[in-house]
C-alpha positions in Angstrom: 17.7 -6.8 19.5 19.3 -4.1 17.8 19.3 -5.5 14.1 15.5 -6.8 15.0 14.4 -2.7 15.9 16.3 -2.0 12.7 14.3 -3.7 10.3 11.0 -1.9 12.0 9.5 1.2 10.2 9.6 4.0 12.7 6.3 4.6 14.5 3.6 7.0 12.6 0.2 7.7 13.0 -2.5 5.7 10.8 -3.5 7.2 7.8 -6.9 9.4 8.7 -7.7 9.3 5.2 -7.8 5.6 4.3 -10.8 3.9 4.2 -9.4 0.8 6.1 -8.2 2.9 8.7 -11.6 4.8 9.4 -13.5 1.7 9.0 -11.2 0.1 12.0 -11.9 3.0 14.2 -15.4 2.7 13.5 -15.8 -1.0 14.1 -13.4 -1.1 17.3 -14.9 2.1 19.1 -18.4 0.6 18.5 -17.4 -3.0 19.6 -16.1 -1.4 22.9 -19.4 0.4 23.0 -21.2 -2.9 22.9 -19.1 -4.7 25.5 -19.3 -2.0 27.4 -23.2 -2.0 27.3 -23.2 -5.9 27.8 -21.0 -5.6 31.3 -23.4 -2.9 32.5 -26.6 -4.7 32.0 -28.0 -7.2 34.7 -30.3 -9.3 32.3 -30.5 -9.8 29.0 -33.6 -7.5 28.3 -31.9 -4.5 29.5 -28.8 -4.8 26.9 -30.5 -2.8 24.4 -32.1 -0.1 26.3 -28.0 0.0 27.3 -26.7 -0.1 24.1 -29.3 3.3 23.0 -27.9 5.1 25.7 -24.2 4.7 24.9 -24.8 5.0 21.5 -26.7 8.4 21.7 -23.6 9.5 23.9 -20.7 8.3 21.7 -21.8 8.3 18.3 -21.7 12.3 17.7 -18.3 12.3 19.2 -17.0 9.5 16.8 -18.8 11.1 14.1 -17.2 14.2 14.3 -13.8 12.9 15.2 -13.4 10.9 12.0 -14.3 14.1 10.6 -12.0 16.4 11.8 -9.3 13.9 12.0 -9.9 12.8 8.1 -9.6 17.2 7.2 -6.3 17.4 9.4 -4.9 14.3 7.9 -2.2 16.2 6.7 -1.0 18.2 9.1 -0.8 15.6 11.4 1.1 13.0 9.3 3.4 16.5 9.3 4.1 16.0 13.0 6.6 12.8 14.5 4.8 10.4 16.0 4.5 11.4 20.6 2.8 14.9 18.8 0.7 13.3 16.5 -0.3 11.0 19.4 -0.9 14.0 21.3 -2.9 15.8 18.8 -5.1 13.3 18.4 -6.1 12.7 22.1 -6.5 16.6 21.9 -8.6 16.3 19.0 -10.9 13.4 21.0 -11.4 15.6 24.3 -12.2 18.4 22.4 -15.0 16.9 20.6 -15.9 14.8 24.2 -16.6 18.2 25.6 -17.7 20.1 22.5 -20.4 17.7 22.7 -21.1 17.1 26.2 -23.7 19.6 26.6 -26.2 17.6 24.1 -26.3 14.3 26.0 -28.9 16.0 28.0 -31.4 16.0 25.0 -31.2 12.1 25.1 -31.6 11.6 28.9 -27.7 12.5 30.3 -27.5 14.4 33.8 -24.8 16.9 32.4 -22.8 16.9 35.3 -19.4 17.5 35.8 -18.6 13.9 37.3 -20.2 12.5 34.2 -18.2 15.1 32.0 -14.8 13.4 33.7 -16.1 10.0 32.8 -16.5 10.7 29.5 -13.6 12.4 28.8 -11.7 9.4 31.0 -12.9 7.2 28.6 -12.4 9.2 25.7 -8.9 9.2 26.7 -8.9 5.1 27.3 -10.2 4.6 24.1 -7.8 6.6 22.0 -5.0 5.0 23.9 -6.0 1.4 23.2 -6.4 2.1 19.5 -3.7 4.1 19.8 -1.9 1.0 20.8 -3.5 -1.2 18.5 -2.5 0.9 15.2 1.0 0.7 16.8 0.6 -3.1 17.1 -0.1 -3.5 13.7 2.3 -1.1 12.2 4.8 -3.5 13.7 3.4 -6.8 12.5 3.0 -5.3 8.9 6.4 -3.6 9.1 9.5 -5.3 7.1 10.5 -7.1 10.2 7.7 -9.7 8.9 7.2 -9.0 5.3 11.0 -8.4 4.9 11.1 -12.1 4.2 8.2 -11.7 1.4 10.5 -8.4 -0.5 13.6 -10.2 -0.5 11.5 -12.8 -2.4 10.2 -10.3 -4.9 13.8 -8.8 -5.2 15.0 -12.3 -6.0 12.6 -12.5 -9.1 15.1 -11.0 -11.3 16.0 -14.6 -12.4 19.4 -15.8 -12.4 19.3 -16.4 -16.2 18.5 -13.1 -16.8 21.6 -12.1 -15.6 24.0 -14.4 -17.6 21.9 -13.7 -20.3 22.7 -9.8 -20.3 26.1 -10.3 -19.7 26.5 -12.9 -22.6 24.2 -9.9 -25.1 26.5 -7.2 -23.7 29.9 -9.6 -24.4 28.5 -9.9 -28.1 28.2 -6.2 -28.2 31.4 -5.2 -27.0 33.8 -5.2 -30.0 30.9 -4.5 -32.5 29.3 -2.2 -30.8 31.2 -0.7 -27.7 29.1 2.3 -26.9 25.8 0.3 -26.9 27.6 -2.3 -24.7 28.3 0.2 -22.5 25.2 1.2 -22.2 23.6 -2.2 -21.3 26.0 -2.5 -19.0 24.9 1.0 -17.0 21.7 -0.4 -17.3 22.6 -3.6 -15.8 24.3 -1.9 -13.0 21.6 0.7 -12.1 19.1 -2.7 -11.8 21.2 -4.6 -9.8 21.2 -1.0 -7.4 18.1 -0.4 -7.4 17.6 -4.6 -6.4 19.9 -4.1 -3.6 18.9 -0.9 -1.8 16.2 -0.6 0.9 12.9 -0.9 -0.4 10.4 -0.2 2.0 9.7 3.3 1.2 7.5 4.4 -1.3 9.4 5.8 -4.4 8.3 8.5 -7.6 6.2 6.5 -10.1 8.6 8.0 -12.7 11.7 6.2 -11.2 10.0 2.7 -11.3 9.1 3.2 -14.9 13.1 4.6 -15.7 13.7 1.1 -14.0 11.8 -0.8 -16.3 12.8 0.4 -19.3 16.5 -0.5 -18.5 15.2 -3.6 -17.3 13.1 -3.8 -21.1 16.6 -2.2 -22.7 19.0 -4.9 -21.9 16.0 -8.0 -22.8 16.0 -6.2 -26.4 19.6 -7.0 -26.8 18.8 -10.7 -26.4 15.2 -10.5 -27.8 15.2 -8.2 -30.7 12.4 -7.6 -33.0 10.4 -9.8 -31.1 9.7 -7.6 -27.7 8.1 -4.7 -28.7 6.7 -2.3 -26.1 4.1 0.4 -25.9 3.8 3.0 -23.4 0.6 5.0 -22.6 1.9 7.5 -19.9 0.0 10.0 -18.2 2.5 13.2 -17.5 0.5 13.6 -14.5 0.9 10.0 -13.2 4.5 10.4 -12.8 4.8 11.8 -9.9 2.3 9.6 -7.6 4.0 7.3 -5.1 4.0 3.6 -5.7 5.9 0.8 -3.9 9.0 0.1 -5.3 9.6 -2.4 -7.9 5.8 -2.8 -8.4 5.8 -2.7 -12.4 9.9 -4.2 -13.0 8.4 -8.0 -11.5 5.6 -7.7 -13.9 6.9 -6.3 -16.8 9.8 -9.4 -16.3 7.2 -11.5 -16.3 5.3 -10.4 -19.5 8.8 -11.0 -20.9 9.2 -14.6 -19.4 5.2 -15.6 -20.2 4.3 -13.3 -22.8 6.9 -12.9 -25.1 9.9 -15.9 -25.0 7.6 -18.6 -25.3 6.1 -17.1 -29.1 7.5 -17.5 -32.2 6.6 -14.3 -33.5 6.7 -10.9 -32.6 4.9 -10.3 -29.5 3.8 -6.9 -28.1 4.0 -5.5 -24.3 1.6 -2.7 -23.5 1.9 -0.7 -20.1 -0.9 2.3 -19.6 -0.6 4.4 -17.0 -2.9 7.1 -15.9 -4.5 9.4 -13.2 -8.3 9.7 -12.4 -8.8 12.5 -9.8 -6.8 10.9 -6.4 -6.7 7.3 -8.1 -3.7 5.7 -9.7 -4.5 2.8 -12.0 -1.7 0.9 -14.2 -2.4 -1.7 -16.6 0.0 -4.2 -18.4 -0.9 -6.5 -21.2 0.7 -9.2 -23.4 0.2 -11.9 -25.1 -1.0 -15.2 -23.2 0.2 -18.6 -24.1 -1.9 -21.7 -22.3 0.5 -24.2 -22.7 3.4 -22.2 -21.2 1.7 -21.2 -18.1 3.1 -24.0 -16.3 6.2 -21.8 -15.7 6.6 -21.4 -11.8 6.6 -17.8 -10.8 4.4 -15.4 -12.3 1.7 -16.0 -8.9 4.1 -15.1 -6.5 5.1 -12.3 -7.9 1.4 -11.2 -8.2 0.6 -12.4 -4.6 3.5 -10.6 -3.2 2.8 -7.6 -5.0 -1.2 -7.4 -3.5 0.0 -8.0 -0.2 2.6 -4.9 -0.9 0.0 -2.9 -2.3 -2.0 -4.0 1.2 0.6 -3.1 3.7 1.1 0.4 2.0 -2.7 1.2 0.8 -4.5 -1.2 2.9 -8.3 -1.6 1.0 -7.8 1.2 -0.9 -5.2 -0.7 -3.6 -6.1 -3.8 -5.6 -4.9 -6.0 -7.6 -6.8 -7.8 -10.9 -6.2 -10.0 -13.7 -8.4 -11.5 -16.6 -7.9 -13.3 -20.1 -9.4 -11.5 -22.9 -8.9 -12.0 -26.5 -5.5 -13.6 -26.2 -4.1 -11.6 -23.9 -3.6 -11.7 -20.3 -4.2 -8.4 -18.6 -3.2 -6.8 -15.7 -4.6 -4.4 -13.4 -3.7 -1.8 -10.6 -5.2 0.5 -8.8 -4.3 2.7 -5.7 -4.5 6.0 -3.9 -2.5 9.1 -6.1 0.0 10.3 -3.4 2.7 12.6 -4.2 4.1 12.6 -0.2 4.5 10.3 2.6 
């Protein structure tokens, strides 16, 4: 049981500012809304008439909830998880009673015993979402997709590996100081392959990791990997998950590059638009090599990565165009958790 707990993420409140996120809140509060208005009818032709009612009642509150809770986003993610929860059923009553008052306008008796019901089921509400965002923080959390990041940690191909060693053998008595170098790339790698990787690391870091990665398949490639970067300084510092770009860039390598003759070139761009995050990798595509096993479950397990960290608010794209295969990300610019 212990080692099961362990490979949990600890409990946190939902992002307030994802769209996913808001949209579930919307949704489930409303589909309560209508089952509630379904159990209190007595025929079918007073459903609707029901359904006006409750909505007049809870849609200001939800309205200005998803408001208030989207503004304090970050001061609540600020907070461990019993406060947040705490805050946030605050937060709900508040706006319950705030608003209270105007459910006269549309017909409400404004008493007190209705004031207690609504703030009763205020309370019910939050808890059961409450419950459900914990729910699915659990099924999403590495104790299930542990399974699918040890697979992407495995793409770093076993040939790769005798490969470097055998480029960094060739190097030693030649050139020592360059062999030692690949090998310190090679080590930091194999670290970074190893740790825990659930977290969400400095965009700079992942792109330090791919260069080593890029440094020690120039040994065996040569002149024929060439690379270009097109960094934005102010990307750097956005969150991404880890080992996001190393899989694809090894794959560019594996697709792109080994199977041509000539030259081939590898172009990464990276860049920030307002509170967006977008990275895009090209190189050159080769229709009778694509047979190679691989290169879509990498891709598949990096858009359900991108999911269980960004929800809808990260995708995942790819297209053909003039001989190149083309890759595209885009997520939310974070610089905190």
């Amino acid at each position: 049981m212990q080692s099961i707990r362990q490979n949990h993420l600890p409990d946190a409140l939902p992002d307030f500012k994802n769209l996913g996120v808001i949209s579930r809140i919307l949704l489930s509060v409303n589909a309560l809304a209508l089952l509630f208005a379904l159990a209190r009818s007595r025929e079918l032709g007073d459903f609707a008439a029901k359904v006006t009612e409750i909505a007049g009642s809870i849609e200001p509150v939800l309205l200005v909830v998803v408001v208030v809770l989207y503004a304090a986003s970050g001061a609540l993610e600020r907070l461990v998880y019993e406060q947040g929860l705490v805050a946030v059923l605050a937060i709900v009553l508040a706006a319950t009673a705030a608003l209270f008052p105007f459910q006269s306008l549309i017909g409400g008796s404004g008493e007190l015993r209705d004031l207690a019901w609504s703030l009763g089921c205020a309370a019910l509400t939050t808890a059961a979402l409450a419950w459900y965002f914990h729910l699915r923080n659990r099924a999403f959390s590495p104790a299930i997709s542990e399974a699918r990041l040890q697979a992407l940690q495995a793409r770093i191909r076993p040939h790769f590996l005798f490969n470097s060693l055998n480029a960094v053998l060739s190097l030693i008595r030649k050139d020592p100081k360059r062999a030692e170098g690949a090998l310190e790339d090679l080590a930091e790698l194999f670290r970074t392959v190893m740790a825990d990787n659930r977290q969400l690391i400095a965009l700079r870091d992942e792109i330090s990791l791919c260069r080593q990665y890029l440094n020690l398949e120039q040994l065996r490639l040569g002149e024929r990997l060439r690379v270009e970067w097109r960094l934005d300084p102010a990307a750097e510092e956005g969150l991404v998950p880890p080992m996001v770009l190393q899989p694809l860039v090894e794959n560019a390598v594996y697709h792109g590059i080994e199977p041509g003759a000539e030259p081939g070139l590898i172009e990464v761009r990276i860049e920030r638009r307002k509170d967006r995050l977008w990275l895009q990798l090209t190189n050159p595509y080769h229709p009778d090599y694509q047979h190679r096993q691989g290169n879509h479950m990498a891709l598949a397990n990096i858009r359900e990565r991108l999911q269980l960290h960004f929800d809808v608010e990260a995708s995942l794209n790819t297209r053909i165009a003039d001989g190149r295969y083309e890759i595209g990300i885009a997520m939310p610019y974070r610089t905190s958790l």
